[in-house]
Structures are given as C-alpha cells and as structure tokens.
N, C-alpha and C positions, 0 to 999 in steps of 0.2 A: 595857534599852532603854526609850526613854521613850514615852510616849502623849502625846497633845493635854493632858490636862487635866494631866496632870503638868508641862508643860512651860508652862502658863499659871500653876501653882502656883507654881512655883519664882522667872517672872517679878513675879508679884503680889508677892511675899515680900520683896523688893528695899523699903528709904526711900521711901515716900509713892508706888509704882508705883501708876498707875491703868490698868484697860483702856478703851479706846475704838474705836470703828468706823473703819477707814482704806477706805475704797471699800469696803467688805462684808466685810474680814474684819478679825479684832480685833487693837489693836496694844496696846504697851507704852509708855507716857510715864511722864516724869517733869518737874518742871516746867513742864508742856506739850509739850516733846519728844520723839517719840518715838526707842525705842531696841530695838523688835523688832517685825517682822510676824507670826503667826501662824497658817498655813493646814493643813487636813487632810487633803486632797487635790491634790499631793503633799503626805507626810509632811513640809513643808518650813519651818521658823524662818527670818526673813531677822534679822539683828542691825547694827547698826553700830558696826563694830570702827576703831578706828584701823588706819592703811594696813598698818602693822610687824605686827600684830598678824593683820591680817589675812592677810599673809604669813606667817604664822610657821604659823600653825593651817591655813591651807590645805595648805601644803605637808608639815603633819608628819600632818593628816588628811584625804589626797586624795581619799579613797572617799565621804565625808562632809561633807566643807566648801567651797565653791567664791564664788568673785568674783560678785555679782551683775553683768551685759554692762555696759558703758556708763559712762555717770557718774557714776552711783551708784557704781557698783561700785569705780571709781578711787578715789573717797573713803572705802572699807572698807565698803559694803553685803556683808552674807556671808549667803548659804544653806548651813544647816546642814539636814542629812537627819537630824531627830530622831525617826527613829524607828529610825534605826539607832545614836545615837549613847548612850553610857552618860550616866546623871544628874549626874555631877561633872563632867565635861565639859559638860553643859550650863549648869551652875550655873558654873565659871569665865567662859563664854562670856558668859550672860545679865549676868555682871556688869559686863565689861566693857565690855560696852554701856553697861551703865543709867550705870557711871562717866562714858563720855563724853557722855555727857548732860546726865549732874545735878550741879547749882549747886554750889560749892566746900562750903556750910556744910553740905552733904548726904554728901558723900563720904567722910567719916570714920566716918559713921554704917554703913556694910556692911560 
C-alpha cells in the first residue's frame, strides 16, 4: 500500500512531470496540464482517466476507485483511495493519466 510520498514519486517519475500548487494541494502536470491531484487527508489521488478507462477500473476496483460527482467526473476525474491501493496499480493509473495529458512527441517516452 502506498503513502503520499510514494505516490508523489511514482507521479514525478513520469516525461518532464512537474508538481505544482492547485488551491493548496499539490498536483501533477505535464506540459502544463494537469493529470493528478494529490491530497493526504483523505488518503485520496484524483487522476484523469479517459471515460472507458475510467469505467473499466472503477468497476473492476469498487472499494478503491470512484467517479469524481459532476462534470469532472463525466469526463474521467477518478479518486483513487491510495492508501489502500497496491503501487503497480498506481503506477498503471498514474500513467494513464499523465498519457492523456501529454503532447504526442512525449508519449512514447514512458
């Protein structure tokens, strides 16, 4: 199970991720984008997944991963409960984020 700072590892580790302040707590960009929020209380990663994707993981990990309410959420916002979830599960998650994110000449790079 993972901790905050493993979970900020794993996102850093991603092609050119930088952190930055999103309202007070730290997020994940990549060409400016971002592609994950990070909070510690709750144990809670938000990532943005595509829609499928977000369906696919939600429903294969109910206990763990849920729809952000609203708009967001429509367009794949996911909360991920990382502190219960294993680190390759994080590490696929985190990527698929950072893919949809990041600019075509970057995605071949992870």
């Amino acid at each position: 199970m993972a901790c905050f700072d493993q979970v900020k590892a794993i996102a850093l580790a991603l092609p050119e991720a930088v952190e930055q302040d999103h309202h007070g707590v730290p997020s994940f960009r990549v060409a400016g984008k971002i592609f994950g929020t990070l909070r510690r209380e709750p144990t809670r990663l938000m990532v943005k997944l595509d829609p499928e994707d977000q369906h696919n993981f939600c429903e294969g990990y109910p206990d763990l991963m849920a729809p952000v309410s609203g708009y967001w959420g429509r367009r794949g916002a996911t909360y991920v409960d990382y502190g219960s979830a294993r680190d390759a599960l994080l590490e696929s998650i985190l990527e698929l984020a950072w893919r949809r994110a990041a600019p075509r000449r970057l995605r071949g790079a992870a």
